[in-house]
N, C-alpha and C positions, 0 to 999 in steps of 0.2 A: 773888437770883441774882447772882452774879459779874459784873462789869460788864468786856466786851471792845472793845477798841477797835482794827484791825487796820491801822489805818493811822498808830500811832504806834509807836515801837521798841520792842519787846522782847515785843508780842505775837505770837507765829502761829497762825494756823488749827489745825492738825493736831495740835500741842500744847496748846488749849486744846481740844479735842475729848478727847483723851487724857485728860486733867485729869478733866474732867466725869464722864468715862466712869468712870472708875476711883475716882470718890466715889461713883457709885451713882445718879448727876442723871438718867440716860435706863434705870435699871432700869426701872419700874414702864412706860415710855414701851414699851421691847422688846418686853415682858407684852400690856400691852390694845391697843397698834395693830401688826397683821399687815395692815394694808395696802400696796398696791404702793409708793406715794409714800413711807411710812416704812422699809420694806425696802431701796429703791432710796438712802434717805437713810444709812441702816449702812453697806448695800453700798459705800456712794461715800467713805462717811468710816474705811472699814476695809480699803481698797485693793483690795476684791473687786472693785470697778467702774473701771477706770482713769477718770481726770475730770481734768479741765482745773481750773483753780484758781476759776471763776468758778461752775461747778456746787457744787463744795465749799463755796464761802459760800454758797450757797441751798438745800444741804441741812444745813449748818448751820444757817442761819437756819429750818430747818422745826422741825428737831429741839428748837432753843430756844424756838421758838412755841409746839410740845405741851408743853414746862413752863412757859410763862406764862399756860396759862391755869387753871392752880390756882393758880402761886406769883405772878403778879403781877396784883393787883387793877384795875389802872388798864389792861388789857393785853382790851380788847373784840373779842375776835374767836376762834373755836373752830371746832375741826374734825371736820367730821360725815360720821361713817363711812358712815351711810347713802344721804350723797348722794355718797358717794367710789363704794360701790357701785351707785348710781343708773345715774352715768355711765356706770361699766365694763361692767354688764350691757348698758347700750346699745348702747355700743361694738362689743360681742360680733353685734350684730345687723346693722352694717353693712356693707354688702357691699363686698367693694375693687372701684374700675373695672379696673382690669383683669382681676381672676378671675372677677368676678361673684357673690363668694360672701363674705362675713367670712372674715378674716384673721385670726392671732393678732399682736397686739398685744406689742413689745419693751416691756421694763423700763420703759425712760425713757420712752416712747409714754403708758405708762398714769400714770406721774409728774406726766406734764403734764397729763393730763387730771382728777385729783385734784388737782394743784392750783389750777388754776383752778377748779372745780365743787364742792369740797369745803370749802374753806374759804371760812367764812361769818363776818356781822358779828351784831349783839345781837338784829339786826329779822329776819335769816337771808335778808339779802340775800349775794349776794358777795362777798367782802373784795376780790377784786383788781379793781378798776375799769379799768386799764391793766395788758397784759400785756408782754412784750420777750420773744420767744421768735427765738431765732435756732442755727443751724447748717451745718455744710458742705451743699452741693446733693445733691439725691437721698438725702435722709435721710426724709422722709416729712413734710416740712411743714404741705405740703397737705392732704393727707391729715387729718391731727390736726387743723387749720382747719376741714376740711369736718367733721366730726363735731362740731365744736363747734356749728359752726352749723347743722346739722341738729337738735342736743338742744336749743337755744335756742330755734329756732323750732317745734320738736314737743312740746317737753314743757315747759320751764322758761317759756314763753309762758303755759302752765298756765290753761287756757280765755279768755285775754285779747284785748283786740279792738283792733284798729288798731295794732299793732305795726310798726315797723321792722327791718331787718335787712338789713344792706351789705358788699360783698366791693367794695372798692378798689384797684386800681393805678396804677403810676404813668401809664401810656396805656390808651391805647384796646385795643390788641392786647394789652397785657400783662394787662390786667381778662379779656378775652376767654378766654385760656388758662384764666386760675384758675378762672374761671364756669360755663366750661365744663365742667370735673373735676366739680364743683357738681351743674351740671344732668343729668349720666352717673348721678352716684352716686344722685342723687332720683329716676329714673327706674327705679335698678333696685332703691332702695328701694318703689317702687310695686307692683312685682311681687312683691317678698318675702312671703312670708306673716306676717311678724311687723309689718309697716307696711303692707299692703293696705288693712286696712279702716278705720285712720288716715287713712291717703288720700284714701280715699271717705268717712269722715264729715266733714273737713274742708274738702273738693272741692278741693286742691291741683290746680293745673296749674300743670307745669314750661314758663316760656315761653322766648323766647332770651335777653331780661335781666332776667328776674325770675323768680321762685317766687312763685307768689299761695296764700292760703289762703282760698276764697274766703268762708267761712263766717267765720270771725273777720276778715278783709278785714288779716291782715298777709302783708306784703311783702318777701322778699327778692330786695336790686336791686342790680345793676351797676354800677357807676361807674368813672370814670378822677380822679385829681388832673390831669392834663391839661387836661382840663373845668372844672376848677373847682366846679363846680354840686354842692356838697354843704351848703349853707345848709338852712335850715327843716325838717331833719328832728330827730327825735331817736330815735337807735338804738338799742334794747337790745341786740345785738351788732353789734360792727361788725369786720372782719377789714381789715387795710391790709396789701399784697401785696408783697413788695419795696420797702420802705419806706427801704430804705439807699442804692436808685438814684442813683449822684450825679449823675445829669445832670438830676434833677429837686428839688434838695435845697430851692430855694425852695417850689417848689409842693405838695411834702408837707409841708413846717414849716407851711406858711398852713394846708393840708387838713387836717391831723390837727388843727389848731387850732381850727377848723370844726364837727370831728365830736364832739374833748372837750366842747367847748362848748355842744353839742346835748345830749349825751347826761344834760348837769346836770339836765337837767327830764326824765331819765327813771330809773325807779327799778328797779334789780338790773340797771346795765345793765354791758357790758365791752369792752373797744376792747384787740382782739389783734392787736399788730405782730410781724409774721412777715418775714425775708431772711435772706440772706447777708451776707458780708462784700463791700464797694466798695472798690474804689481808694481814694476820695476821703474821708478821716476828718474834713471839714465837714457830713459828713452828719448830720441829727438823733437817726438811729439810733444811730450811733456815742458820739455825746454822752450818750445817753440812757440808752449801755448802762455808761458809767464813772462815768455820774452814780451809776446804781444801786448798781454796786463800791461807790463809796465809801459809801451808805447802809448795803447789807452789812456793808462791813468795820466800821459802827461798829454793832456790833451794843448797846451801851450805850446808845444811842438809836434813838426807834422814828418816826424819819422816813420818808415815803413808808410808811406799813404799808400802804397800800392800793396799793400796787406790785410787781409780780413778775417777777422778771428771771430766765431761764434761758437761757444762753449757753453753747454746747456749741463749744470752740475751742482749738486749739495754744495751748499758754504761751507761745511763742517761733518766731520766725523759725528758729532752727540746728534745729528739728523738719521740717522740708522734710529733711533727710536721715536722720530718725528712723522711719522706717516702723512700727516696732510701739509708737510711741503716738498714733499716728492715729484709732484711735476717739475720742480724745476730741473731736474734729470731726467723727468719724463716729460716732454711738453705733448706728447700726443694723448697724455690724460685729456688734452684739453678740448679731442675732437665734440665730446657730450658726457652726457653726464651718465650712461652707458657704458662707454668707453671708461672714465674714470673707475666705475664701482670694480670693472670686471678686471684693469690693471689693481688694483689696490687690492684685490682678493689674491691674484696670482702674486705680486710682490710679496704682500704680507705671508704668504705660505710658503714662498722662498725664503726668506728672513727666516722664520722661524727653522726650517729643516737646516740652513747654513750656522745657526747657532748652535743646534744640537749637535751636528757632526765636527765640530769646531771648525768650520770654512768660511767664516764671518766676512771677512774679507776679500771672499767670491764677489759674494752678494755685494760689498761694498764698492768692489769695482766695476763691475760688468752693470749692476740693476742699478747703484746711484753715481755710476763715472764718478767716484771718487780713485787722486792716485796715491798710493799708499807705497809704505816703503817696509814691506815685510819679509826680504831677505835676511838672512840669521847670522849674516856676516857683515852687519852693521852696526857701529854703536850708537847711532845717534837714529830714531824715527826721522821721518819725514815733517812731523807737524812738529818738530823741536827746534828742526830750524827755521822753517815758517814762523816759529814762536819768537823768533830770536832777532827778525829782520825790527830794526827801528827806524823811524819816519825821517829824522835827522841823523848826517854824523856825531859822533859825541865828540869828533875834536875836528879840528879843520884839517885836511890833508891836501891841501891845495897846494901846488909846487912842490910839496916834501916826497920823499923817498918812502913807498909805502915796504912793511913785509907780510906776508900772508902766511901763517902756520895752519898747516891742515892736519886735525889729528885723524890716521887712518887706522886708529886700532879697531879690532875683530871683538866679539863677544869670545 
């Protein structure tokens, strides 16, 4: 395979996509996988699907995965259709809190959930041990969270006993919210006839911070990084809620450090970081999500394989006055064309009221998950230094003795 590297000159994404395409490398790929996650990977990489530059490397990166694992030997990890179907049929059976019924499921909805579920390692455990899933608010986060953890703990437990299973945020009130969608949704999977008697043979009871199974005796529990108190567990999934919070940025870097480190001693386990975009880009979300880019962009090396990063977000600040590329921090514009008018009305009248009151940068982080660095005891923006990253070193520092001056002056 071609070796790419996107973060040195004279590569780009959409041209080596092009390239591939047109020697015939994702023929045979188009042919044998018609599932959502590879569909949605064309769609995105053939402009059918408008995308932010961060989803284009990770359906990149899917599409080069389904040719490594015939053309590169060294490359331990495949992807199984059956459990891409597993999940979606699942899917199909959960009912939304607010209708009380299953929902059909957008494009990108079902992308996530194949990829997380469907790709697997040699032992046909999960390849992505650590997820990064972020987007603009009210795109259906939760949602996709809660179904995870519902398959984890009803099926992918797969008759296992003493199980963990953790929904995190950064307080007590903010765990409370998520939990609660949680314990709505299990409640009226209990009723459904396709999880009734799931229910009752595993004697599930939905409590207020936990889900018991009482017959395999796994637990999913509550928590705050507030608290602290996520020692001595080991989770097979674990969901971390607004993980980008900055006013909690120590106490999630320790927690999640906590919870990876539990979950070594547990096997096919997964730890899914779900937010927005914050203010403050010292957050670990934020770091976590550029660290990925640039693993992406070197698609020549296969670091982090056990990492998955999907980042639904404006390329740019001057996109606040670009209204029809907005899906790409919204992808659930994309359920119809319904759907689209009625987000594009409420955006646009948010935008506007965040302009008059001077909170521009609300609306920029939360509606277009853009991260911005508008602290007032900074001197330099966040896009200045974006501004400043170049493609090459300008000198060689290969074997020399580097020094790094950092100017920390205050406004």
């Amino acid at each position: 395979m071609k070796k790419y590297d996107f973060t040195k000159k004279g590569f780009d994404l959409q041209t080596a996509y092009t390239e591939e395409k047109d020697a015939g490398k994702y023929t045979d790929i188009f042919k044998n996988y018609r599932d959502p996650l590879t569909k949605y990977a064309f769609s995105v990489l053939e402009g059918r699907v408008q995308s932010g530059y961060m989803i284009k490397l990770a359906c990149f990166r899917h599409l080069q995965d389904l040719r490594r694992q015939k053309e590169d030997p060294e490359f331990k990890y495949h992807y199984d259709l059956n459990k891409a179907r597993a999940i979606l049929n699942f899917a199909k059976l959960v009912p939304d809190v607010n209708a009380g019924v299953p929902l059909p499921l957008v494009d990108f909805q079902k992308a996530i959930l194949c990829s997380i579920v469907a790709w697997r390692d040699e032992k046909d455990r999960v390849r992505y041990v650590r997820a990064t899933l972020s987007m603009a608010r009210t795109n259906g986060k939760t949602y996709i969270a809660a179904i995870l953890a519902a398959f984890y703990f009803l099926i992918e437990a797969n008759d296992t006993y003493n199980r963990k299973y953790l929904f995190v945020a950064p307080t007590t009130d903010q765990s409370r919210v998520g939990f609660d969608y949680l314990r709505t949704m299990f409640r009226k999977m209990s009723e459904s006839p396709a999880f009734k008697q799931t229910f009752k043979d595993q004697q599930i009871d939905v409590l207020t911070d936990q889900i018991i199974s009482r017959v395999y005796n796994n637990i999913l529990m509550r928590k705050s990084y507030e608290s602290g108190q996520l020692d001595s567990f080991h989770y097979q999934f674990a969901v971390g809620d607004e993980v980008g919070d900055d006013k909690y940025i120590g106490k999630i870097r320790t927690g999640n450090g906590k919870i990876t480190s539990g979950q070594a001693q547990e096997p096919n386990h997964v730890f899914l970081q779900i937010s927005t975009a914050y203010p403050d880009s010292n957050s670990q979300f934020y770091k976590d999500q550029r660290l990925l880019q640039f693993v992406m962009e070197r698609d020549c090396d296969r670091a982090l394989d056990d990492n998955l990063c999907l980042i639904w977000e404006q390329d740019a600040l001057i996109e606040v006055d670009k209204p029809e590329t907005w899906s790409k921090s919204n992808p659930i514009m994309n359920l119809s064309p319904e759907k689209k008018d009625q987000m594009l009305k409420s955006l646009l009248s948010e935008r506007e009221n965040k302009m008059l009151d001077g909170s521009i940068e609300e609306f920029q982080n939360k509606s277009l998950n853009l991260w911005l660095q508008v602290k007032k005891n900074t001197y330099l923006q966040l896009d200045d230094v974006n501004a400043a990253i170049v493609p090459e070193e300008p000198v060689n520092i290969f074997g020399r003795a580097v020094y790094i001056g950092f100017d920390k002056s205050n406004f």
